[in-house]
Backbone bond lengths (Angstrom), bond angles and torsions (degrees), N, CA, C in turn:
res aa  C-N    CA-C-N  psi(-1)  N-CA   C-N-CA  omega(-1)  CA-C   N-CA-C  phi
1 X - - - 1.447 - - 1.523 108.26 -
2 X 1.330 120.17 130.40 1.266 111.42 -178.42 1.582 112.19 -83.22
3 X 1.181 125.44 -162.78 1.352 137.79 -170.85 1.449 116.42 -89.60
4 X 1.396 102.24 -16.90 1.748 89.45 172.99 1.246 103.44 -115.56
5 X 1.658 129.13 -6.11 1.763 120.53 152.28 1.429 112.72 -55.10
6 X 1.331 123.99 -23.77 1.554 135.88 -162.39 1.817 97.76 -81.30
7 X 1.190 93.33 -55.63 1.833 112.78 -175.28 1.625 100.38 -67.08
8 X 1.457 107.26 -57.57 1.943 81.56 176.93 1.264 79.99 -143.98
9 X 1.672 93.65 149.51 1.813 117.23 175.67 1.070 117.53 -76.50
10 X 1.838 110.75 -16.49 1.703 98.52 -160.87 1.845 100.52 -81.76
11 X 1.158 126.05 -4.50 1.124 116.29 179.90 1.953 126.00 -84.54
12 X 1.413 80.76 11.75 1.792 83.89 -178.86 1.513 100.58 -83.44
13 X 1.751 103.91 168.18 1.328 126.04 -157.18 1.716 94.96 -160.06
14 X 1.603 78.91 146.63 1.519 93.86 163.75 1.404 135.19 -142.06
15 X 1.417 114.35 120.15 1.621 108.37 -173.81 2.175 115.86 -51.83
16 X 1.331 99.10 147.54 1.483 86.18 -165.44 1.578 86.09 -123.22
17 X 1.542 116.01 143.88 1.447 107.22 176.55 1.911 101.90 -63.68
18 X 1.712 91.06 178.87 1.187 82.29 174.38 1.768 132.06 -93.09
19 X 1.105 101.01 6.17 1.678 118.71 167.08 1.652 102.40 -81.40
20 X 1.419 134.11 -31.13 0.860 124.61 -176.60 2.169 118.48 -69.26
21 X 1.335 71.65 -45.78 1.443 116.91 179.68 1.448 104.69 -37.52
22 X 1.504 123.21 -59.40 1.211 147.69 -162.94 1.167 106.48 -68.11
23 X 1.766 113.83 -75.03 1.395 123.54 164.67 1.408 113.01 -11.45
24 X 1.766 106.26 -84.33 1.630 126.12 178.19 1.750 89.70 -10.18
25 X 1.450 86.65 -88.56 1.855 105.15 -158.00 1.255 111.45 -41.94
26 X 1.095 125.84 -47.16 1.703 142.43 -152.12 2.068 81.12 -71.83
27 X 1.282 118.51 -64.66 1.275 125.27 174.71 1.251 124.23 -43.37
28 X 1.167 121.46 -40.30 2.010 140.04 152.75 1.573 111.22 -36.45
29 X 1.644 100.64 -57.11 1.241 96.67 -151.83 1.602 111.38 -90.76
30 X 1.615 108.99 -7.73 1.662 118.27 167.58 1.271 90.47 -66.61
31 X 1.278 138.45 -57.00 1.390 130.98 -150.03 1.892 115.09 -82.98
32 X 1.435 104.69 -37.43 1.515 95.86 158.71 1.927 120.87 -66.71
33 X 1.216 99.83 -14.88 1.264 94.80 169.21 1.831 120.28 -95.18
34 X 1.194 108.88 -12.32 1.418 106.09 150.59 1.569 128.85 -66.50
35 X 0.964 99.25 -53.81 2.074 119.57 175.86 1.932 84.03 -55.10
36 X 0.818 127.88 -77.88 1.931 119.06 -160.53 1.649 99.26 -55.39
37 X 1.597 121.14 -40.55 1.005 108.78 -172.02 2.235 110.35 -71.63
38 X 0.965 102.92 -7.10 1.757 120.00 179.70 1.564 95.54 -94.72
39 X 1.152 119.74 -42.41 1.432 107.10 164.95 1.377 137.31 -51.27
40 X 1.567 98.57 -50.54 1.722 126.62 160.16 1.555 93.88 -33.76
41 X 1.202 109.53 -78.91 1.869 126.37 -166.64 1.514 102.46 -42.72
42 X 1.242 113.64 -52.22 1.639 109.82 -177.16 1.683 108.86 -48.70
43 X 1.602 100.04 -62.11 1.321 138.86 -160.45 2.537 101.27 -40.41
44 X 1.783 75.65 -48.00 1.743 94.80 -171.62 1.679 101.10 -93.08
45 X 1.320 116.18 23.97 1.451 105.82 177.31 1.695 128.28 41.68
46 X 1.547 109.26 50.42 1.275 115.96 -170.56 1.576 93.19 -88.23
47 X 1.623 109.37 -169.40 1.325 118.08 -153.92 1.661 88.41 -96.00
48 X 1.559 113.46 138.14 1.535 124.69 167.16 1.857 97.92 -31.18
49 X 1.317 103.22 -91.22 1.868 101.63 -167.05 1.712 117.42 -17.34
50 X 1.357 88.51 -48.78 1.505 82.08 -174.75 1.521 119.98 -67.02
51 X 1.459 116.06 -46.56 1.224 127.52 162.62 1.484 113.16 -39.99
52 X 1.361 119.85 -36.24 1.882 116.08 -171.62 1.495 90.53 -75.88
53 X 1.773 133.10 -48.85 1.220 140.75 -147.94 1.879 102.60 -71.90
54 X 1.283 118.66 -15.66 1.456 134.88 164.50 1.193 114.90 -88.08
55 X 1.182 128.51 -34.82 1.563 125.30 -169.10 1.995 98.20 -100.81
56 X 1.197 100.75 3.37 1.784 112.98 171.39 1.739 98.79 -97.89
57 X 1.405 121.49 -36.89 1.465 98.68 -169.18 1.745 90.88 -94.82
58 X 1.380 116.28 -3.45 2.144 97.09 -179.59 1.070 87.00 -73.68
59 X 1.400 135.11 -54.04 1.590 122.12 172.01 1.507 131.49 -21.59
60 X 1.434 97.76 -80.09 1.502 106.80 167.05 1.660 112.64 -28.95
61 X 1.442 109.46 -51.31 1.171 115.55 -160.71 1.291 116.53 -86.55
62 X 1.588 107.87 -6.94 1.636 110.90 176.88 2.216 105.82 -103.50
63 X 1.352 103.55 4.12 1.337 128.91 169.49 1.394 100.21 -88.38
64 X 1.164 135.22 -75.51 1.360 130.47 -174.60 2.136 108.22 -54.88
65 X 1.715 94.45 -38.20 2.108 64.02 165.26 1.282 123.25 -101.62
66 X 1.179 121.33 17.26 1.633 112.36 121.88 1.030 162.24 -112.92
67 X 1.009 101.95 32.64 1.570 119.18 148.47 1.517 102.13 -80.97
68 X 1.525 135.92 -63.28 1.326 114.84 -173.07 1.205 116.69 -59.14
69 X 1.397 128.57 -28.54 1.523 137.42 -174.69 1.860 93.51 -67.06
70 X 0.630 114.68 -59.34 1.706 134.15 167.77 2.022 118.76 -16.27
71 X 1.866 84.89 -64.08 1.302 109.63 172.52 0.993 104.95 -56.37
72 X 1.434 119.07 -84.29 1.300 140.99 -167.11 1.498 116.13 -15.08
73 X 1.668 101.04 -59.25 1.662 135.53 175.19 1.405 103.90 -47.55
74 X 1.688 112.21 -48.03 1.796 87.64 -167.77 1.493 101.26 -105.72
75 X 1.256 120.45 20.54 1.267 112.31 -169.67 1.859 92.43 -96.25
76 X 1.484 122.02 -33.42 1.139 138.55 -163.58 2.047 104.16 -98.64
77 X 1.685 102.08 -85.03 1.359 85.85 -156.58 1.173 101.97 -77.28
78 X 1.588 149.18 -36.22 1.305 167.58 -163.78 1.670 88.82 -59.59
79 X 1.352 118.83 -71.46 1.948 110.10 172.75 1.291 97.23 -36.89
80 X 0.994 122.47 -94.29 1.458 127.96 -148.06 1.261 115.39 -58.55
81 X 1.053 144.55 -8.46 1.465 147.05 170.13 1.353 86.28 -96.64
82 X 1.086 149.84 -50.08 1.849 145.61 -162.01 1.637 83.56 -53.93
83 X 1.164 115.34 -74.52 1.958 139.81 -168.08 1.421 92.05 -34.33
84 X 1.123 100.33 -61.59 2.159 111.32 -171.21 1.463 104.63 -42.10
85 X 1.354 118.69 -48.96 1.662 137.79 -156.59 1.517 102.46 82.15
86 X 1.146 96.46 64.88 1.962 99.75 168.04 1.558 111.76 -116.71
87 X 1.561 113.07 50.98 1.598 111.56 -161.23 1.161 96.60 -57.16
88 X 1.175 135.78 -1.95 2.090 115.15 170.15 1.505 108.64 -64.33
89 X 1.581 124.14 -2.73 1.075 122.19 172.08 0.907 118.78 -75.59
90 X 1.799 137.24 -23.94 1.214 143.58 -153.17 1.917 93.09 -100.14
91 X 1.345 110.24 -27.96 1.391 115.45 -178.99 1.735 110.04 -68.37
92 X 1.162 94.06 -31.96 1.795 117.34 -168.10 1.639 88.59 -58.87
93 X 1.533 111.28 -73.11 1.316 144.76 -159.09 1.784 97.07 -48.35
94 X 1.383 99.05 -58.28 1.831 93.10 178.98 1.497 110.97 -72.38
95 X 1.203 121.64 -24.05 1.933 108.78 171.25 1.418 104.69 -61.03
96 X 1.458 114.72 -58.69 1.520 117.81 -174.79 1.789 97.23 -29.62
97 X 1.764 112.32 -61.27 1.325 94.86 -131.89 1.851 97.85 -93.16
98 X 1.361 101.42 -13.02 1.802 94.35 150.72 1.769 122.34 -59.07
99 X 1.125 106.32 -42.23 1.749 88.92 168.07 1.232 129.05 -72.96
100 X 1.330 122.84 -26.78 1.704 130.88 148.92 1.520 113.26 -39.55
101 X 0.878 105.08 -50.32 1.840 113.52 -167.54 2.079 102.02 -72.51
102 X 1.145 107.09 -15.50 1.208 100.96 -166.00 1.330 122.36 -80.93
């Protein structure tokens, strides 16, 4: 860890293979294309229900990438910092997943 990951955490990073990589994005870009397509709906004065019944699956759909974003995380840096003995990771890991839950 270098000296300014040490000094502040928020600047860490992680290389993602490129299958991982893909997923991520490929998952981004269904979901920015839901949000424009709810825009469309606003935009053309469609009916509220339907408009809520879209802004229920960007949800859904911003739930499902995190959970893989989620996975990914403890399958990768959460191991390997556990392995290291960096249990401030496990502290990290339960803040994350109290603000998820909220």
């Amino acid at each position: 860890m270098s000296q300014e990951e040490r000094e502040c955490p928020c600047h860490k990073t992680r290389e993602r293979t490129e299958e991982e990589y893909t997923c991520l994005i490929h998952r981004l870009n269904r979901i920015e294309g839901q949000v424009r397509g709810i825009r469309g709906m606003v935009e053309k004065n469609a009916y509220c229900t339907d408009i809520l019944v879209q802004v229920a699956a960007v949800n859904a759909a911003l739930a499902a990438f995190n959970r893989e974003l989620l996975g990914q995380h403890i399958k990768t840096c959460v191991k390997r910092d556990i392995l290291a003995g960096k249990d401030e990771t496990i502290d990290e890991l339960l803040t994350t997943l109290q603000k998820l839950m909220k």
